[in-house]
C-alpha positions in Angstrom: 0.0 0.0 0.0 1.6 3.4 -1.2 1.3 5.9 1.7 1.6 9.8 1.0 5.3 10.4 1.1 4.9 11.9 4.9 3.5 9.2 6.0 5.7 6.6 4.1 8.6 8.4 5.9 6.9 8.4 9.0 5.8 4.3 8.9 8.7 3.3 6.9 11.8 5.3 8.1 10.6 6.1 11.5 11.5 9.6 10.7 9.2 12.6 11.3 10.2 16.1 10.7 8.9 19.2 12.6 8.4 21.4 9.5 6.6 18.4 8.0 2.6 18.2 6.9 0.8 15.0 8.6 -3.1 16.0 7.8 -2.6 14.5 4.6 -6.0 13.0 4.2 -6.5 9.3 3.4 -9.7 8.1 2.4 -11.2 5.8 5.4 -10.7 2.4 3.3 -6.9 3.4 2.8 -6.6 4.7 6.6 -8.4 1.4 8.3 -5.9 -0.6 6.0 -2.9 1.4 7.0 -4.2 1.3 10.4 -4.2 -2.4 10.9 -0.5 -2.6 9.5 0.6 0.2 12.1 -1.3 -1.6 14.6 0.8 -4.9 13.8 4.0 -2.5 13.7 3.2 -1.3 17.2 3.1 -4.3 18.5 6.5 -4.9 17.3 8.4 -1.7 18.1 6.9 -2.1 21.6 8.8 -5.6 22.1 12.0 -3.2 20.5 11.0 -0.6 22.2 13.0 1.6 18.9 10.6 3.5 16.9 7.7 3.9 19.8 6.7 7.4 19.1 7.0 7.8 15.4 4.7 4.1 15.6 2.2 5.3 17.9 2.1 8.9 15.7 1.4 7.2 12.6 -1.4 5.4 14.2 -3.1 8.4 15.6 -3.0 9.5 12.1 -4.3 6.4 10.7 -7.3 6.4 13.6 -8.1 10.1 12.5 -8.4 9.1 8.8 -10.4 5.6 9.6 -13.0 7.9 11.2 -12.2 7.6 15.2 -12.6 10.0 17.9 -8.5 10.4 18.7 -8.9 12.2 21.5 -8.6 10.2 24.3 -5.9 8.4 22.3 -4.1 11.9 22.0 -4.5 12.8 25.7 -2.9 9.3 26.7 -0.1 10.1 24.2 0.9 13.2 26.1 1.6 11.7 29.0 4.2 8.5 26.9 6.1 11.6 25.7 9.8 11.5 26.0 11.1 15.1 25.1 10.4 18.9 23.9 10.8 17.5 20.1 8.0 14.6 20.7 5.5 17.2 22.1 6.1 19.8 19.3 5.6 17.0 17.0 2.1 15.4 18.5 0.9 19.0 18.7 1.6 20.0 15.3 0.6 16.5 14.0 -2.6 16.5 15.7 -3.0 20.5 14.6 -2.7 19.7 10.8 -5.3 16.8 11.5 -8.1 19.1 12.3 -7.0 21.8 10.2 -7.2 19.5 7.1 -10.6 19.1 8.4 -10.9 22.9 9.2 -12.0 22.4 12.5 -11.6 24.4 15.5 -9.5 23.8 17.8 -6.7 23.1 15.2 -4.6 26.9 15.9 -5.0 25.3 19.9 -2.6 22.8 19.0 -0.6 24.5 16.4 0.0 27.0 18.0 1.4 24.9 20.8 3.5 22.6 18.4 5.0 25.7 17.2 6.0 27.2 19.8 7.5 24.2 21.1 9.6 23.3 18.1 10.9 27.0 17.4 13.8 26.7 18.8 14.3 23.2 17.5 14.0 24.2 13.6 16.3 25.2 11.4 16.2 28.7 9.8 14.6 27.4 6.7 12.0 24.9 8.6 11.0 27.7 11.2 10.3 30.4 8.0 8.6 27.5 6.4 6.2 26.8 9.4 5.6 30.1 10.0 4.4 31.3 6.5 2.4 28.8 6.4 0.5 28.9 9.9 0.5 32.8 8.8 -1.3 32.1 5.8 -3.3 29.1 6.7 -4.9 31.6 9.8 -6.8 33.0 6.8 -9.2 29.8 6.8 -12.3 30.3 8.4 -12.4 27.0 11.4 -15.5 25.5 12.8 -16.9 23.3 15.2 -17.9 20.5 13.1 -15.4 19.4 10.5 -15.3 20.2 6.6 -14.6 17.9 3.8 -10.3 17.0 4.2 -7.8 18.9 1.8 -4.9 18.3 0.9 -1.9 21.4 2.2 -1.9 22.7 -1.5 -5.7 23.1 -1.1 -5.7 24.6 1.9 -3.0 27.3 0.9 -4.8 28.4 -2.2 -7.8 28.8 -0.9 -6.2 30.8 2.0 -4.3 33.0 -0.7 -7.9 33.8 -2.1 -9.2 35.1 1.4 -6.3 37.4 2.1 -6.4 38.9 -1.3 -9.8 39.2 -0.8 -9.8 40.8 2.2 -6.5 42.8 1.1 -9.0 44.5 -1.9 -11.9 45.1 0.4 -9.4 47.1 3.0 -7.6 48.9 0.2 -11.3 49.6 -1.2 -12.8 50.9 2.1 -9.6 53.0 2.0 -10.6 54.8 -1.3 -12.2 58.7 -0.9 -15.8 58.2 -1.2 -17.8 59.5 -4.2 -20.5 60.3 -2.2 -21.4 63.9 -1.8 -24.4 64.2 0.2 -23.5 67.0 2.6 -25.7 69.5 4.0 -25.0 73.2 3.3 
């Protein structure tokens, strides 16, 4: 089963970056599939004890994507953290989850993530995060979640929003026409 190349990195290579994007979204048969093979990985890595966190991240992605409430499972992974890096990355992981979804609480846990991993990032990761949170906060977020897109959706449609609102500022800014004054 071909995984987006995050995710692929992230199952295969144990290796998960901070300035990466996790809320790539899976369709539910693709997620419940990948799911049971991170499940059976899990149950490996836990013997090994190598890999835990990168295993366990990769199936609260896969449990997002199959359709499950991940909360609980997120709360209980806070407390299995090892380090600074581990939290940034569960916060920002579980951040680009709902904002794929446009939900909420998403900037919540972005927000923490980011914070966390500043210092952590190289120059180019930390300008890469940061445009993009800075952009992304153009998306309108809600309770209930939205259809999933893909980063590259998400951006674009965020691009249209600030230039929208950019040209209804810079229009508001214009003298008025209007001449109704009293003499």
């Amino acid at each position: 089963m071909k995984h987006p190349e995050v995710l692929s990195q992230l199952v295969e290579h144990g290796q998960a970056g901070l300035a990466s994007w996790f809320g790539v979204p899976l369709t539910v048969e693709h997620a419940q599939a990948a799911l049971a093979a991170a499940r059976q990985g899990l149950r490996h890595v836990r013997a090994a004890q190598h890999g835990l966190f990168t295993a366990r991240l990769a199936d609260l992605i896969f449990r997002y994507w199959a359709g499950y409430d991940i909360e609980a499972n997120y709360r209980n992974f806070l407390a299995l953290l090892g380090d600074e890096r581990e939290y940034a990355l569960l916060e920002l992981c579980y951040g680009q989850l709902l904002m794929a979804c446009k939900q909420e609480p998403a900037w919540r846990h972005l927000d923490k993530g980011f914070a966390a991993a500043a210092h952590l990032l190289e120059p180019e990761e930390y300008f890469t995060v940061l445009k993009r949170h800075e952009l992304l906060r153009q998306l309108p977020l809600a309770a209930l979640p939205s259809e999933a897109a893909p980063l590259e959706a998400l951006l674009a449609e965020a691009r249209v929003i600030s230039r929208l609102r950019g040209a209804a500022v810079h229009s508001d800014m214009r003298p008025s026409k209007h001449t109704d004054t009293v003499d």
